[in-house]
N, C-alpha and C positions, 0 to 999 in steps of 0.2 A: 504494500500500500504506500503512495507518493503524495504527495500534500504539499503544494507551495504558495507564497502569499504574494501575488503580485501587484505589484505599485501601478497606481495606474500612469506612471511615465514608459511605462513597458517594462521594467527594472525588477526581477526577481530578486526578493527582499530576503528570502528563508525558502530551505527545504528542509522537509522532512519527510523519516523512510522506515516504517515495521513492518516486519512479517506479517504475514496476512495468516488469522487464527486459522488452526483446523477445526474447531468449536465455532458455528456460523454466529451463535448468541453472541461471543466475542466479539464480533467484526463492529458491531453497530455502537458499543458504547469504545471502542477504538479509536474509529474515525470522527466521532463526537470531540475525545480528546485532542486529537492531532489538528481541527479545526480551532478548538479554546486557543489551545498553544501557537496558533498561528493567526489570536487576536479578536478570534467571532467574528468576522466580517459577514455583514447580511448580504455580500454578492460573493455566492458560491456555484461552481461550475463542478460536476461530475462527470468524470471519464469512465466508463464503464467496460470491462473487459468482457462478463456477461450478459445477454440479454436482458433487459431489466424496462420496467413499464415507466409512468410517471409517476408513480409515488412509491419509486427507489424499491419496490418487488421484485425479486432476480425468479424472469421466468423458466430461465436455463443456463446453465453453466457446465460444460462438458468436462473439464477439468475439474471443476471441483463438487460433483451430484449432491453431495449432503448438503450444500448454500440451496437449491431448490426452494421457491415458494418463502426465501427469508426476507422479510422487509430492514435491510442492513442499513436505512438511513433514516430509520424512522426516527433515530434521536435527533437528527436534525430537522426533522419536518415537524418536531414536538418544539422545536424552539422559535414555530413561524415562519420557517424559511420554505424558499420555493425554490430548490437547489435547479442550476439547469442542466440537465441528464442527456451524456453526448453518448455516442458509440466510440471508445478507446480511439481506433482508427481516426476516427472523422476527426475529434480532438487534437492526435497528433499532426493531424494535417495543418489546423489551424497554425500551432507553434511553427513547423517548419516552414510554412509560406511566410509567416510573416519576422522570420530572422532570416530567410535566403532574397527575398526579394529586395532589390537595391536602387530600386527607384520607387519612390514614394508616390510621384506627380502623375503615372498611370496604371490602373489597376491592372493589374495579372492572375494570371490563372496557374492552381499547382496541382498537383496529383502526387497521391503520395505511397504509393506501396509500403506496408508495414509487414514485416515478419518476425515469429518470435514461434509461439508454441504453435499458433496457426498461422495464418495470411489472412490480411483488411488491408482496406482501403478508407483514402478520402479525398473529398473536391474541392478546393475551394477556388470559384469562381468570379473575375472580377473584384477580388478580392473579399468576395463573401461565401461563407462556407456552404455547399450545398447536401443536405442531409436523407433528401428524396421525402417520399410519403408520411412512408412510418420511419424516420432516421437509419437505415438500413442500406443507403445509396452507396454505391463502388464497393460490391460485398465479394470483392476479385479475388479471394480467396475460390470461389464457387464458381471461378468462368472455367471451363475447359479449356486446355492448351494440349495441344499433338505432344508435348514431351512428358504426359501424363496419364497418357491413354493408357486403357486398363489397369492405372491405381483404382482402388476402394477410397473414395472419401469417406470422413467420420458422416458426412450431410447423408449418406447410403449415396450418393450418385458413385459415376465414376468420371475417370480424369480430368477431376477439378483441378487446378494451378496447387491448392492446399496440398494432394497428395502425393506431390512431388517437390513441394520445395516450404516447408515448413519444419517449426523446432522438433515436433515429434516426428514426420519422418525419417530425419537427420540422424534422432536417438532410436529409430528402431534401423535403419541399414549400417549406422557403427555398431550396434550390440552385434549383428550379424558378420560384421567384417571384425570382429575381437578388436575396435578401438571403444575406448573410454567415449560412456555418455556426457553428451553436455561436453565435450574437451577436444571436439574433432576439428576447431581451430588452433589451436594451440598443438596439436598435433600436425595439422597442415604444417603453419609456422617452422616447425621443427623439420618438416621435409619429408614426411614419411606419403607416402607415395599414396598408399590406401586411400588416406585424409583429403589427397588434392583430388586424386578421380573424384571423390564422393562428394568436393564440394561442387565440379564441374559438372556434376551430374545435377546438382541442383542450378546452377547459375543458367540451364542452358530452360529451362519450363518460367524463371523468374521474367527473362529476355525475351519468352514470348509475351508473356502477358505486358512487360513494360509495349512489345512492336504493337498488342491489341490496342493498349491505351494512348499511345500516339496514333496511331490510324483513327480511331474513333473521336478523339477531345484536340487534338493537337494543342498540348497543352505550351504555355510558355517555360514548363520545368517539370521534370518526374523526377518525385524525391525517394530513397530508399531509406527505409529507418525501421527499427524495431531490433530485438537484444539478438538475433541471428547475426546481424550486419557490425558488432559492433568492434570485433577486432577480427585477423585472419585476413585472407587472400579474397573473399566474397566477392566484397563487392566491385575489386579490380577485374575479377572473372569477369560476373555480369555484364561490367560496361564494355569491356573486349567481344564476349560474345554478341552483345548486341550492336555493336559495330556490325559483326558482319553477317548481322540480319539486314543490316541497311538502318540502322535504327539513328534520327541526328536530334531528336528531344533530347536536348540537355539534361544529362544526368547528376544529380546529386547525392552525397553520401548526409541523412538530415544529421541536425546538427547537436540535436538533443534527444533522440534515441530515446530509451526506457525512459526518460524524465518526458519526453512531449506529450504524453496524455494528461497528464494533471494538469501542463503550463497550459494547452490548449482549450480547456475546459474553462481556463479561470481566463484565460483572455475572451473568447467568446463570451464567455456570463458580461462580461467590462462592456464589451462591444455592444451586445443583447440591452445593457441596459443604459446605453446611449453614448457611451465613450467611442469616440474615434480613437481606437487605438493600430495604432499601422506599424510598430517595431516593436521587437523582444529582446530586451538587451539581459546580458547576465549580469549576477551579483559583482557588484563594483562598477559598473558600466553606465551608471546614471549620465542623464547628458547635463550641460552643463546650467540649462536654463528650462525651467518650464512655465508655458508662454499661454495662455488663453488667447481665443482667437473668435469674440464672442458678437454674434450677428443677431441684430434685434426682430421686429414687426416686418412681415413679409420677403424677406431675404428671402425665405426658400423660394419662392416664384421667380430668382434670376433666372435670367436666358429668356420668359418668356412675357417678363414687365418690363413696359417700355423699353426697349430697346436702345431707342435714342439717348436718354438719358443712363441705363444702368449699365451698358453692356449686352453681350450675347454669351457672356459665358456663365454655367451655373453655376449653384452653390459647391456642390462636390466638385466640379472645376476649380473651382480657387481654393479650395481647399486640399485637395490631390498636390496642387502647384504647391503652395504653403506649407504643407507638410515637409516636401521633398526639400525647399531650400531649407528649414527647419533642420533638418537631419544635417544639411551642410555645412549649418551652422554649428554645429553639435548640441542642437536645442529639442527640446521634446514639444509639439503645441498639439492641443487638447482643441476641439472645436464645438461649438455650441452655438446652436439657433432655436430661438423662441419666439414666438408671437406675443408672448405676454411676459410681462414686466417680473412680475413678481415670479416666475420660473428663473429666469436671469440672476435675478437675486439669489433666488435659492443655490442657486448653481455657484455662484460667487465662494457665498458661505458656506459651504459646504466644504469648501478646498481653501479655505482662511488657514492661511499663512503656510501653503503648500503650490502659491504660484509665486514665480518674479517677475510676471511682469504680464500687459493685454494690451490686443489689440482691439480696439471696440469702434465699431459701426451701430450708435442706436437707432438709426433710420427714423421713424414715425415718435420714436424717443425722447431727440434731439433735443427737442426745445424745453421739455415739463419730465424727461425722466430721472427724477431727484432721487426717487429712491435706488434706483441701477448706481447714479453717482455716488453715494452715500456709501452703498457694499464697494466699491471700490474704492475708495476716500480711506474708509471706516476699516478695511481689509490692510491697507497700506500696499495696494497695487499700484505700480504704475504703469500708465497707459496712453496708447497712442489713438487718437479719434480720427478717423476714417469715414471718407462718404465717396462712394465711384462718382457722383455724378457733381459740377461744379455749385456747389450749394449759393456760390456769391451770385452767380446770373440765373438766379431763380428765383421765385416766387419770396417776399421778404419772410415770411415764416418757415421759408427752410433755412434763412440765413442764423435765425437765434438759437442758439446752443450752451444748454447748462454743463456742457461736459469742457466745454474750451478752456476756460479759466484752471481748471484741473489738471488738464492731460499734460503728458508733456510737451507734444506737438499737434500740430492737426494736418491732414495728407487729404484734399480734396480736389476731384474730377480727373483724377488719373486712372478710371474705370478700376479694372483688378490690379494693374500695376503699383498702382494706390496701398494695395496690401503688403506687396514685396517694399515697398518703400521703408514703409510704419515697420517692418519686421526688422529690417536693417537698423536703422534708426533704434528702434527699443534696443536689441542689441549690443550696438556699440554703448549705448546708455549705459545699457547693465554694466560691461566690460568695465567703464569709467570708473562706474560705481565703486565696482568691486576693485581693481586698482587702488582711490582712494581711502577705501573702508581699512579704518586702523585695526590692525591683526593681534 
């Protein structure tokens, strides 16, 4: 069992790791503790390696038959919570797209092959994760691939991708070739001849199913992860043979392995519950600045309000852009749009004295929204006010503004460019700042 507590700068703050009981009664006041210890946080993301419903009932578990019909999270559902329940797979997908992806400013698409005891998948597209119906989507452990025809799947089918290139088959053809279970990389490693057939024999059913997933998604990146992959010759096999399948989706070895079901789980919950979060960075790795990037009354309708005056680009348009020069900066920026005043605020307070600094557009705000200033003021933010469209040659009531006298500067009618402006500008501010500030 994995348990981590993520910042929402993207920055993994703690992990934590038990044994998972053989007594199922254990498991639920376990994970109760391993949640305390890592703070109680009301946004909880669950990775599940068993099939499991929404109110955390594991309706099967091949691996472990005695969990059967156990509600393992019901301590956390007695404390209120509405934990959000991924499939292992899918979760790790999240983690891994969003630490391999290196542009911020256009969304991309990952696929991620996981292997460990069995074979999952997951999707995330566009940078958002896709889970299918009932959360079960890219279940590629169960597609058939030619270099597994006439295995027995555990599913009763046959030659699923699973019965050829997963943790337990690996442990049932070393038992048979007299190498150590579980050890048949470290045995490759060492050179022993058995070890390296047995793992080519698996690398060459994996290379199909990655040629299936490129033919079908042509994804921007196919990642491999899960505790199969994590040391040994593997996955240099794989990407060799799948060269000379013809195969040119960019292959990755993911980054976080047995940790990315948990990270993905807790970043998805962040995201689910309205964080843009678009990077994963490890313990230590915080960026140097975290930036709010906060858009008032009707923003969301860019691209398709007036035009003349606001732009043609949208809201996730400038904000994709924003993000990316943000990373360049080695800044984290959080984005948030509301129609109403008092969510703004909420949103303020809530993160008192965990921003350095905002950029704020109050649009319909501008002239009377005291209480937005106040949480700002009141928080000790500083902030850049922003309008795309030239507020001076318009109407005199879009000239009046109770955020002006505040901000540190104001950046108007330079459309979105206007954004990148005010980002730079806060920035070098902070920089100053922090220069200045006696140590």
């Amino acid at each position: 069992m994995r348990a981590v507590l993520l910042e929402e700068s993207g920055s993994v703050a703690k992990y934590l790791r038990e044994t998972t009981p053989d007594n199922p009664q254990e498991a639920g006041p376990l994970l109760h503790a391993m949640w305390k210890e890592l703070g109680a946080s009301r946004i909880v993301g669950v990775a599940a390696a068993p099939a499991m419903d929404a109110s955390g009932r594991i309706r099967n578990w091949p691996n472990r038959p005695e969990y059967r019909d156990t509600e393992i999270l019901a301590p956390l559902f007695a404390e209120c919570l509405s934990p959000l329940i991924l499939d292992d797979a899918s979760a790790a997908a999240v983690a891994e797209h969003f630490s391999a992806t290196a542009d911020a400013c256009t969304p991309s698409t990952s696929v991620l092959l996981s292997f460990g005891t069995g074979v999952g998948g997951g999707l995330v597209i566009a940078d958002r994760l896709w889970s299918g119906a009932t959360g079960q989507a890219m279940n590629i452990g169960h597609v058939p691939v030619p270099a597994a025809a006439g295995r027995r799947c555990s599913c009763g089918r046959q030659g699923c991708l699973q019965a050829a290139a997963s943790g337990r088959f690996l442990d049932q053809q070393a038992e048979q070739l007299g190498l150590p279970r579980g050890h048949v990389a470290e045995s490759a490693q060492r050179g022993d001849v058995r070890a390296l057939e047995l793992l080519q024999s698996v690398a060459e059913p994996i290379a199909q199913g990655v040629l299936l997933v490129q033919d079908l998604l042509e994804p921007d990146r196919i990642l491999l992860g899960g505790g199969l992959l994590e040391q040994g010759p593997l996955f240099e096999m794989i990407v060799q043979t799948s060269q000379d399948l013809g195969i040119v989706s960019p292959l990755q070895l993911g980054r976080w392995q047995t940790w990315a079901g948990a990270l993905g789980a807790a970043a998805e919950a962040l995201r689910q519950s309205g964080l843009r979060l678009s990077r994963l960075f490890n313990e230590g790795s915080q960026p140097k600045y975290r930036i709010a990037l906060l858009q008032g009354p009707n923003l969301n309708l860019l691209g398709e309000r007036e035009p003349a005056h606001y732009g043609i680009s949208t809201l996730d348009e400038i904000c994709f852009h924003l993000t990316g020069l943000a990373g360049e900066l080695s800044c984290h920026l959080y984005c948030f749009q509301s129609n109403h005043e008092g969510a703004l605020v909420d949103w303020i307070q809530e993160r008192r004295g965990r921003l350095d600094g905002a950029i704020v557009n109050p649009a319909a705000l501008t002239a009377r929204g005291y209480s937005l200033l106040e949480s700002l003021t009141g928080s000790s933010v500083p902030f850049v006010e922003v309008h795309l469209s030239n507020v001076d040659a318009r109407e005199s009531w879009h000239q009046e503004s109770c955020f002006a006298a505040a901000a540190l500067g104001r950046v108007s009618g330079m459309r979105e460019i206007g954004y990148e402006m005010a980002l730079r500008g806060l920035v070098r501010h902070l920089d100053k700042t922090r220069t200045l500030r006696p140590s």
